[in-house]
N, C-alpha and C positions, 0 to 999 in steps of 0.2 A: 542288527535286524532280527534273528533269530538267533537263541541261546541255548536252547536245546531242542536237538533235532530227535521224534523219533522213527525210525525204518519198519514199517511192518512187513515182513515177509514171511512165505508161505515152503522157502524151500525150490521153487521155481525157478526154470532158465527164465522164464520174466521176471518173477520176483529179483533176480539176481542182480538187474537193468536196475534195479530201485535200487539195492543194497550198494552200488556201484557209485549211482546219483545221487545219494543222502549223504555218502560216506563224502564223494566229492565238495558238496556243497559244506557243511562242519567244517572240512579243512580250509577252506576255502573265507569263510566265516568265523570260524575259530569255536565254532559251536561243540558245545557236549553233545554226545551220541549216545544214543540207547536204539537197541536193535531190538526186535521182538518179534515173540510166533504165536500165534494161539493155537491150541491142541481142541481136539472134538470130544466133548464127554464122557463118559462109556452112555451106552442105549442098550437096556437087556434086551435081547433077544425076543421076539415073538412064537412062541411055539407053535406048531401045527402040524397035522397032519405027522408023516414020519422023520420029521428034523429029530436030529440027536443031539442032544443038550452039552453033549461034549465035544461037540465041532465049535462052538462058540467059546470067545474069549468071556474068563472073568472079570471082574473086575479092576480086581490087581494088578491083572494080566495086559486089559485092556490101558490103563495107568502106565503101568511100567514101558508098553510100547511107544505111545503118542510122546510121553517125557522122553526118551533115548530118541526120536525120530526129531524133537525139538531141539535136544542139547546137538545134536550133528549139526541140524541147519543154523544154530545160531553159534557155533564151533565154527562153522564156514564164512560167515556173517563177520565175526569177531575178524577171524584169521587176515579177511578181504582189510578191512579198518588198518589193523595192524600193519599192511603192508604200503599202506597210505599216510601213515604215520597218526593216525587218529585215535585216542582214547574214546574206550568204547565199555558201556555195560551192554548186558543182554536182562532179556525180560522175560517170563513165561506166564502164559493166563489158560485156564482152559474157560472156555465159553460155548454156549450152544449157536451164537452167532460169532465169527472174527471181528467184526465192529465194533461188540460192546467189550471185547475181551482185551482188543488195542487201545482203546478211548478209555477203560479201564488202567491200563498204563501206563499212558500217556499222562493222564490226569498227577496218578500217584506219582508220578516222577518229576509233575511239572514244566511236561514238554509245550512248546509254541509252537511247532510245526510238523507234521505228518506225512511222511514220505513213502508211498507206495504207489504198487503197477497195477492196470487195470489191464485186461485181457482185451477190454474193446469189443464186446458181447454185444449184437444190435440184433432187432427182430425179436423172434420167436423165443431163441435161446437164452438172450437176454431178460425174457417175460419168465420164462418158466423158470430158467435157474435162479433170476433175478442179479445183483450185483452186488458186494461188498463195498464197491466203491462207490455205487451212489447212495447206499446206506451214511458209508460214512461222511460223504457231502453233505449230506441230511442232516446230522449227527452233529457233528465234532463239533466243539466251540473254539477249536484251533484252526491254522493253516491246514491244509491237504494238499500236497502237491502228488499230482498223478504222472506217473511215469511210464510210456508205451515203446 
């Protein structure tokens, strides 16, 4: 049915509910798994007023964090696979949206199927923060399966 599965997570006790149910299903299936994060780009700084320009991260700086706060989650990611007996890659993209930066991965890797959690954002906060996941509904030319 599905041959390669991949997990997008954020790092989240939700995300985690996905990393859980992807990893289950692969074994399950006999699927390849690839897990992935996407990181947030650096965005310099706006200056005004009395900001001082050395309370903000560089760029290097900003880089160096978002990769070490990816290698954890997908270190934890991995670890979860592992202890379900599943073969697991991990993935890293940085993107100004998560959607194009997993559909970015997914692609390259040649996945069928899309495993992640939606928070289940309805109303107001749903409009203004908008959703990742109905992005990637939108989006993907693969499966999406949503996990709550």
């Amino acid at each position: 049915m599905y041959g390669h599965i991949l997990i997008a997570t954020d790092g989240s006790t939700l995300a985690e509910k996905a990393v859980s149910c992807g990893t289950k299903l692969a074994a399950a299936l006999g699927a390849k798994l690839t897990v992935a994060h996407v990181g947030a780009p650096y965005a310099p700084p706006l200056y005004a007023g009395d900001f001082v320009p050395s309370t903000f991260l560089s760029s290097d700086e900003h880089e160096a964090r978002v990769r070490e706060a990816a290698d954890e989650i997908l270190k934890r990611a991995a670890a979860h696979a592992a202890r379900e007996n599943v073969p697991c890659n991990t993935a890293f993209a940085v993107a100004n949206h998560p959607y194009e930066g997993v559909l970015e991965i997914a692609q390259r890797n040649q996945c069928d199927l899309i495993v992640m959690a939606s928070h289940g954002r309805t109303g107001w906060s749903a409009v203004l923060l908008g959703s990742e996941t109905q992005k990637m509904l939108a989006h993907s030319p693969v499966g999406v399966l949503v996990v709550r």
